[in-house]
N, C-alpha and C positions, 0 to 999 in steps of 0.2 A: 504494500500500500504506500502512499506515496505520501508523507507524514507531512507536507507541506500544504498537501489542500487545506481548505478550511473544512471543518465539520460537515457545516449545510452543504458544501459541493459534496463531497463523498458519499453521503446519503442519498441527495437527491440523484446521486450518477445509479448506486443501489437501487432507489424507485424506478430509475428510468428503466436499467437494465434488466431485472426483473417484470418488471412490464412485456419490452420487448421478447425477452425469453417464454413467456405465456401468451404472447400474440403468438407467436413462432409455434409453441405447443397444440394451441387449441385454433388456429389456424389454418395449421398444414391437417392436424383433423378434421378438419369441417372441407375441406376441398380434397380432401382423399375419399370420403363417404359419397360427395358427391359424381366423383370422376369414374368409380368402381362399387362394387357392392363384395367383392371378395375380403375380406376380414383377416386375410393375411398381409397381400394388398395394399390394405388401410395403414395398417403396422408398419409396414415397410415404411409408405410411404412419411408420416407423422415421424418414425422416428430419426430417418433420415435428415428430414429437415431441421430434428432439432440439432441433428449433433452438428450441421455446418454451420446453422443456428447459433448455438453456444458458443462454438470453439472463434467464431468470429467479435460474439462480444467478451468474450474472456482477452480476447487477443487485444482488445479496441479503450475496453474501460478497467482492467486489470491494474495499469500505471498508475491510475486516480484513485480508485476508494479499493483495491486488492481482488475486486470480481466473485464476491461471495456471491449473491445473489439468493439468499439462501441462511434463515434463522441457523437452522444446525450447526452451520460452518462457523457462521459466525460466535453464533456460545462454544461451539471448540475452541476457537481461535481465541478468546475472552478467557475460557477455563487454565488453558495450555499456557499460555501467556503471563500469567499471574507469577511464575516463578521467574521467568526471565527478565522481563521490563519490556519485550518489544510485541506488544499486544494491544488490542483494542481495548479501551479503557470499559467501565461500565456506561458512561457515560456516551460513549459510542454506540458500544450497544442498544444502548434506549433510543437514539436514533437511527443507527439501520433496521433492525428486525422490525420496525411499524411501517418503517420507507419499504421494505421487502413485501409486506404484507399487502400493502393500498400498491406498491406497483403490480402485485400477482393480480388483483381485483381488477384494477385497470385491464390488464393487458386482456383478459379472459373478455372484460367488456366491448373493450377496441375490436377484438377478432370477430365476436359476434355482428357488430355493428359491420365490419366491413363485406359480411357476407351476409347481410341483411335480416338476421337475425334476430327474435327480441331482444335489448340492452340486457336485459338481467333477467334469467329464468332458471332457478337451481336443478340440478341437476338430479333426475331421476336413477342415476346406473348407480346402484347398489355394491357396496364393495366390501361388503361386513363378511367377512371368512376370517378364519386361523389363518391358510394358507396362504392367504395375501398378505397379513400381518407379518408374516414371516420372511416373505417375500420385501416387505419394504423394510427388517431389518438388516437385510442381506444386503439389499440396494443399499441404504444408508451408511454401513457400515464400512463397506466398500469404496463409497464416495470418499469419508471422512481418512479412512485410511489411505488412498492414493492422495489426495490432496497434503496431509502431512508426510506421510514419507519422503512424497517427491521435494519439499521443501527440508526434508531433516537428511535425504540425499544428496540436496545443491542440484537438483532438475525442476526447479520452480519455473525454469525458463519454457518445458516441455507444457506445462498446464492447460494451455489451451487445444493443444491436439489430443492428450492423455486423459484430460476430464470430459472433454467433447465424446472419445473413443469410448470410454467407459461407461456413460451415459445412453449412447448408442446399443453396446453392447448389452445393457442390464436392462432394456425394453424388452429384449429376447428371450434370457436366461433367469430371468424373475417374474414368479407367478404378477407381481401387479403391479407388471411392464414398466418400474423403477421412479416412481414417483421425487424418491431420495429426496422431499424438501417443504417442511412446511409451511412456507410462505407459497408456492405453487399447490401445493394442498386445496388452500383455503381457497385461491383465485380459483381454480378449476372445478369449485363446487356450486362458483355462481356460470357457468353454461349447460345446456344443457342438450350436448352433443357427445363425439365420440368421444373426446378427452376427460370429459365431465366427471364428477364422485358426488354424492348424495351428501348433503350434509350431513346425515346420521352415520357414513362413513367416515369423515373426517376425524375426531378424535381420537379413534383407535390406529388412525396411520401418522397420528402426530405422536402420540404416545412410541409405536415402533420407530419412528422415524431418531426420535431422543434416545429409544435405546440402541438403535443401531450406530447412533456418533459415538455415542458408548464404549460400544464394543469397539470402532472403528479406530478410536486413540489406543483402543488397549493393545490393538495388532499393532497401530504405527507404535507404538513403546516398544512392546516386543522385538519389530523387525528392526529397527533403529534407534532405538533408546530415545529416553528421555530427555527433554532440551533443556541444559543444562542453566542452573540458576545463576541469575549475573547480580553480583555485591553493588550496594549502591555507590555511586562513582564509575560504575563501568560501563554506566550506560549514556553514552555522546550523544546522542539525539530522542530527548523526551518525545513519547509518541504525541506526533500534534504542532511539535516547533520547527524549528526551520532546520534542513538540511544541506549538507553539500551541493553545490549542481553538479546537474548530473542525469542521467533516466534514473527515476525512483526505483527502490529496490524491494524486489517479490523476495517476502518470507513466506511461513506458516499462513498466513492470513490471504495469500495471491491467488486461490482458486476456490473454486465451486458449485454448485449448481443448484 
């Protein structure tokens, strides 16, 4: 993340991007239903789009607020961070995860609206199972864990091909096509199309969703240990003040979805 924006841009780059990443989601569903009726098809085609989708705003607004796009990521990033100094503050927190939330809602809006759609009509598809639950701790966990490692690897720079790829990938091999994020949760509950979840589904995939960041830090610990805690005076650049020039530098906090 790029410790020189100010607050209000970093958030609001989070509302935009997040927006835009749920137009892309429930977008490319709404015009893959209508272009086919095969159900594989539709899949293909939704998730393909997101993953060029993503991997292009990960790549575009990464520099400025770290490209979480995505509450989980960011209370990882907030959790993990506490030991070292170079993490999102709380106070940060309180500012993206609402900006992630109202841009999921938008975006889900926006997409309807462009395909003429009613503005706001929740979404009827039912998604109350074990097996889906399971399904998005798998996803989430996954996410959380490639996102840290690749930054406790020094591949932060790979993020936007490797969480785009991932993302991609877990629409296929996860019973409930990888949701991994609940600020996208909640927006995708107000369409009521392919992409859509029932409101009465939403809390138990938010619930998975937090235990799979869970799990996710506990694999990146495992595969990479834990990031090691910095003494005070160690740390040159208070998150938030000004830094060198230079391209802003991707930590822990530089990807997501």
């Amino acid at each position: 993340m790029s410790a020189s924006a100010p607050l209000a841009r970093r958030a609001a780059v989070e509302g935009i991007g997040t927006a835009a990443l749920v137009t892309v989601v429930v977008g490319s569903g709404i015009q893959a239903t209508e272009l086919t009726r095969d159900v594989g098809v539709q899949l293909l085609a939704n998730s393909l789009a997101t993953v060029f989708g993503l991997g292009v705003l990960i790549a575009l607004l990464g520099p400025v607020s770290g490209a979480h796009f995505n509450p989980a990521v960011t209370l990882a990033a907030w959790f993990t961070g506490r030991r070292t100094g170079d993490a999102p503050t709380l106070r940060d927190v309180t500012a993206y995860v609402p900006a992630q939330i109202a841009g999921a809602i938008t975006g889900a809006v926006l997409a309807d609206a462009m395909f003429g759609m009613p503005l706001v009509r929740f979404s009827t598809h039912d998604r109350s199972a074990g097996h889906l639950w399971l399904g998005e701790v798998v996803a989430t966990a996954g996410l959380v864990w490639l996102v840290f490692g690749l930054a406790r690897a020094g591949r932060a720079h790979l993020a936007p091909v490797a969480v785009a790829s991932y993302i991609g990938a877990a629409y296929w091999f996860t019973s409930s096509t990888s949701f991994a994020n609940p600020a996208v949760t909640i927006g995708r509950a107000f369409t009521d199309t392919f992409a859509g979840i029932a409101p009465v589904s939403v809390a138990p995939f938010l619930v998975a969703q937090l235990v799979g960041a869970a799990a996710g830090l506990g694999l990146a610990a495992a595969c990479f240990g834990r990031p090691a805690a910095v003494d005070e005076g160690d740390v040159a650049v208070p998150h938030g003040g000004q830094q060198p020039a230079g391209p802003p530098r991707l930590t822990e906090e530089s990807a997501l979805t």
